[in-house]
C-alpha positions as CSV (number, residue, x, y, z in Angstrom):
1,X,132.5,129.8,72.2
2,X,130.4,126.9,70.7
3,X,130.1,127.2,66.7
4,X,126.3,126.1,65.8
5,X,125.3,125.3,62.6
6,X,121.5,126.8,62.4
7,X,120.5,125.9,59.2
8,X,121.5,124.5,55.9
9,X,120.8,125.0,52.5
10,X,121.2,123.4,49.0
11,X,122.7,125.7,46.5
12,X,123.4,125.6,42.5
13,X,126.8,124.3,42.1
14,X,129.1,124.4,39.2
15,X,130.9,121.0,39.5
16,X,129.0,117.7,40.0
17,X,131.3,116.3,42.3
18,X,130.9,119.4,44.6
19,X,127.5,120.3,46.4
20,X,127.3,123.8,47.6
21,X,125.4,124.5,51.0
22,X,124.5,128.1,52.5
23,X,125.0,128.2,55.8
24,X,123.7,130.0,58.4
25,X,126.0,129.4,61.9
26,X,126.1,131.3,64.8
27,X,129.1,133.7,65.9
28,X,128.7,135.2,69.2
29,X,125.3,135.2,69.6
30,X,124.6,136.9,65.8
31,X,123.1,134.8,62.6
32,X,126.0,134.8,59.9
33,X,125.9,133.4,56.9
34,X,128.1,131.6,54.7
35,X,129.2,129.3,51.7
36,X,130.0,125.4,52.2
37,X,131.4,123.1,49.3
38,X,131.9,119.9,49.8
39,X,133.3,116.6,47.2
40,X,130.6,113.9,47.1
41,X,131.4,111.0,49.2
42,X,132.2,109.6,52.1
43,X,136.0,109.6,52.8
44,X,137.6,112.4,55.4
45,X,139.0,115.5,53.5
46,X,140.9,118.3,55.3
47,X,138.9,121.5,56.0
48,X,139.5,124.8,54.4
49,X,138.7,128.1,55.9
50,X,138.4,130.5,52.9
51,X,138.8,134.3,54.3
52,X,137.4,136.8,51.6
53,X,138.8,140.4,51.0
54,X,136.9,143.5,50.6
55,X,133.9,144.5,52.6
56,X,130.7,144.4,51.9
57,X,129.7,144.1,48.3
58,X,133.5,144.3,47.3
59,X,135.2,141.2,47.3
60,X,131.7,138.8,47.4
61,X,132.5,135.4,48.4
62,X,132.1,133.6,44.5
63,X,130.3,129.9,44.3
64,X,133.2,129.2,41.6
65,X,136.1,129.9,43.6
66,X,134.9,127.9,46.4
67,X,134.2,125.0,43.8
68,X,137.6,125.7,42.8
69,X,139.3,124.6,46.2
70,X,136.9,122.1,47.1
71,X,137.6,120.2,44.0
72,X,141.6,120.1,44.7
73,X,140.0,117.4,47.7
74,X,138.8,120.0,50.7
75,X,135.8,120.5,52.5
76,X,135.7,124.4,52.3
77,X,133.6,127.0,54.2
78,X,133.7,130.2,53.2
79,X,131.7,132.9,55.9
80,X,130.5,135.8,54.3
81,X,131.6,137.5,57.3
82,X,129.0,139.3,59.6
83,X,126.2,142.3,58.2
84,X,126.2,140.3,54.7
85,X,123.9,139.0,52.6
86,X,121.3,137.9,55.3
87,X,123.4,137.5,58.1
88,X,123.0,140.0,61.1
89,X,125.3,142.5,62.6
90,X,128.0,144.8,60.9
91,X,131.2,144.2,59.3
92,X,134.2,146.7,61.1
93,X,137.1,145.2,59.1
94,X,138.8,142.8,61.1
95,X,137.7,144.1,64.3
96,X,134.6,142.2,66.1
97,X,133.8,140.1,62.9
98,X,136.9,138.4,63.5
99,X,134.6,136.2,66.0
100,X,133.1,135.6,62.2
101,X,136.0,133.7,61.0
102,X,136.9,131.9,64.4
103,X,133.2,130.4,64.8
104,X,133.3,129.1,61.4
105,X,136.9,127.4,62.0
106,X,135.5,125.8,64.9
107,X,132.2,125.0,62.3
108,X,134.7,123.1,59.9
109,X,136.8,121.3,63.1
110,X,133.4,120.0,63.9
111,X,132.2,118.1,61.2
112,X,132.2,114.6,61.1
113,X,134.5,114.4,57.4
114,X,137.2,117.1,58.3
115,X,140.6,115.7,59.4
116,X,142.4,119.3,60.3
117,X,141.6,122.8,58.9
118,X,144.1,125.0,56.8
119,X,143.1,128.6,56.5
120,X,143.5,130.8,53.4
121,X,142.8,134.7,53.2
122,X,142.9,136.8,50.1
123,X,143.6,140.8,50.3
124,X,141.4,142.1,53.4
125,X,141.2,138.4,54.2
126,X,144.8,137.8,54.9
127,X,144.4,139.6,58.3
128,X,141.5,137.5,59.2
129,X,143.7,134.5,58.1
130,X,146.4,135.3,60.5
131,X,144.3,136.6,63.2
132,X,142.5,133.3,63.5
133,X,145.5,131.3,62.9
134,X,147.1,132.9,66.0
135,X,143.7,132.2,67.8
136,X,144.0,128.4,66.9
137,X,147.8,127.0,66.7
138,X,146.1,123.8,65.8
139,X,145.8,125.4,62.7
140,X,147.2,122.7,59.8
141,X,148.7,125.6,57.5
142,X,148.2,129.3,56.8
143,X,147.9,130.7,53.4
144,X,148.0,134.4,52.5
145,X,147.4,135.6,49.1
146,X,147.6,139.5,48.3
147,X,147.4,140.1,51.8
148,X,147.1,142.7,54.7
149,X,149.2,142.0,57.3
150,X,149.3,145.8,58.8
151,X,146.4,148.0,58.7
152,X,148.0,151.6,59.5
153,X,150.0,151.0,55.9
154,X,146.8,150.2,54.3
155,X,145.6,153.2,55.7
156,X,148.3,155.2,54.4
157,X,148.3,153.6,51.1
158,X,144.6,153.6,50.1
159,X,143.4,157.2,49.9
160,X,140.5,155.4,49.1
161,X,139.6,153.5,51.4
162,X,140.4,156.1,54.4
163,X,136.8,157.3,54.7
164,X,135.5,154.0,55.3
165,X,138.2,153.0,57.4
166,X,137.5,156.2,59.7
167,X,133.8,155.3,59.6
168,X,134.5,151.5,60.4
169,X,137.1,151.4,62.8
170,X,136.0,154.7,64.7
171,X,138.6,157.4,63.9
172,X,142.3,157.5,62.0
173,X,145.6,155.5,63.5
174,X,146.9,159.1,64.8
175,X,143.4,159.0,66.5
176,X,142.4,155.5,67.8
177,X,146.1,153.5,67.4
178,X,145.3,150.8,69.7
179,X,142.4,149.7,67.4
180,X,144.7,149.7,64.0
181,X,147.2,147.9,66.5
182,X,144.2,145.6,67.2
183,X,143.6,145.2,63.5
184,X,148.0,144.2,62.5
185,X,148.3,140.7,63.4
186,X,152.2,141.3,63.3
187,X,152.3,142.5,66.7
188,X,150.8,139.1,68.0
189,X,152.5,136.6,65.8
190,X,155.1,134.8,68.6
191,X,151.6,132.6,69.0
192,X,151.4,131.5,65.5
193,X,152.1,127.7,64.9
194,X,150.9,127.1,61.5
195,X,153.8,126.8,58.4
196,X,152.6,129.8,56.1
197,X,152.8,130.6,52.4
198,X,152.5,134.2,51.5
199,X,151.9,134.6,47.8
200,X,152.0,138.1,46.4
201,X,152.3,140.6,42.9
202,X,155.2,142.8,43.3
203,X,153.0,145.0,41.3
204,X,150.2,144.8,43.4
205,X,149.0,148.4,44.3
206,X,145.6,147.2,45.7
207,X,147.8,145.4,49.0
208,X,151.4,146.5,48.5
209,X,154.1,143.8,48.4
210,X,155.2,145.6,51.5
211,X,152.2,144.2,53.6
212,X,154.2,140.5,52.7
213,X,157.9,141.8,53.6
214,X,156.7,143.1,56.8
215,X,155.2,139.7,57.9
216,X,158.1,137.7,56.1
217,X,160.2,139.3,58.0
218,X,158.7,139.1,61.3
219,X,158.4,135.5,61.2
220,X,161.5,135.2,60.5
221,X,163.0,137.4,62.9
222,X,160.7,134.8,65.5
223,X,162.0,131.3,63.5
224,X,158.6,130.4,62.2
225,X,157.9,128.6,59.2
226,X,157.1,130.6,56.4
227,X,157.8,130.4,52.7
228,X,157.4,133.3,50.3
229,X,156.1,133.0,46.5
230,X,156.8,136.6,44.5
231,X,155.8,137.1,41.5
232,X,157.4,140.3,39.9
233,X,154.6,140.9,36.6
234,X,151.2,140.6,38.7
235,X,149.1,143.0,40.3
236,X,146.3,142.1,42.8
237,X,144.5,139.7,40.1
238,X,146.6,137.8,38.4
239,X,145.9,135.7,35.3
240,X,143.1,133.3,34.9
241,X,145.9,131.0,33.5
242,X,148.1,131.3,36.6
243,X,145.6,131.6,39.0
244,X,144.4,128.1,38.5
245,X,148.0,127.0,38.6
246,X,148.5,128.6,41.7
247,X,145.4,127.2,43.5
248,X,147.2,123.5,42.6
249,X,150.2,125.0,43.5
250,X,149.6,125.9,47.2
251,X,146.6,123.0,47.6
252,X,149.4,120.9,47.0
253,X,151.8,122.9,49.7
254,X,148.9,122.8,52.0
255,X,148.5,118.8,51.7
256,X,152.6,118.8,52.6
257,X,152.5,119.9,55.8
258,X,153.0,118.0,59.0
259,X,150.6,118.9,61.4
């Protein structure tokens, strides 16, 4: 699979150190599109492979998150996953738009100014984190934030979210289980190489702290690297405050690692 850039395009950014690209790039065979920030300049930066959450119009890919990350010293590209805003095809929630994510890692490995590429997922996007982390062990680091980790508990735990999840992924787990299984990165994780950070609310009742345990636990019970940051007061969202402390918090994690 060959990751193609097919066009570029200035877009308004917030910082003036960071210029803001959309990107349209191929993913097996459909036009996706996506958002690219990069610092001005010509040194090497590491890449950053930003995985949204949500689907569709929840959970938007923002310009000023982007701009948020790129100014910590990454190049970051952040797909707006198949189906969305321009780009062709439908999103199925992990399933086939997975290819989404893996096409635009290989987009970031390609360019000129990337040394290695760390991946990052938030909520939805932490399964597309670790599915592509286990697709690439060249991975530099993996970073889940709020994250699914197991899609039959987010079935069980979002009432509302089961009617699109029936719609998406073709039926219910008692129905079409191999395609949930499909969907849980945990059964697949003895290929993962990349240290990982999972940062999560204990409070969280959008992605349960449960979704972390689980994958915690499992890459511990295989002896890979993984450290956990709790946080017992927030939810899903936490504080604008904190949140930016956290961003330099785990940039600075991702930076530390060896590989």
């Amino acid at each position: 699979m060959t990751a193609i850039m097919i066009h570029k395009q200035k877009f308004p950014s917030p910082h003036p150190e960071i210029e803001l690209s959309l990107i349209t790039y191929r993913s097996n065979g459909l036009k996706v599109k996506g958002l690219l920030a990069e610092p001005k300049g010509d040194e090497l930066y590491d890449g950053f492979l930003y995985l949204r959450g949500g689907i569709k119009n929840v959970g938007k890919v923002r310009p000023a998150r982007i701009v948020q990350f790129a100014s910590e010293g990454f190049i970051v590209f952040a797909p707006f996953y198949r189906g969305n805003q321009g780009g062709e095809g439908n999103e199925d929630f992990a399933g086939a738009d997975r290819e989404d994510a893996f096409s635009a890692f290989e987009l970031l490995e390609s360019m000129e100014k990337v040394r290695k590429v760390h991946i990052f997922g938030f909520s939805r996007g932490g399964v597309m984190a670790l599915v592509t982390a286990i697709q690439y062990p060249q991975a530099a680091s993996l970073v889940t934030w709020g994250g699914v980790s197991d899609m039959f508990l987010t079935y069980e735990e979002r009432n509302d979210l089961r009617r699109m999840m029936k719609r998406v992924i073709g039926g219910t787990p008692t129905k079409v289980p191999e395609r949930y299984r499909f969907r849980t990165p945990l059964y697949s994780l003895e290929k993962l190489e990349s240290p990982v950070l999972i940062i999560h609310g204990r409070k969280d009742h959008n992605v349960s702290a449960e979704h972390a345990y689980r994958l915690e636990n499992r890459l511990k019970e295989l002896n890979k690297k993984v450290n956990g940051w709790y946080f017992d007061e927030y939810t899903h969202y936490f504080p604008p405050a904190v949140n930016r402390k956290i961003v330099v918090d785990l940039t600075d994690w991702m930076k530390k690692q060896p590989n």
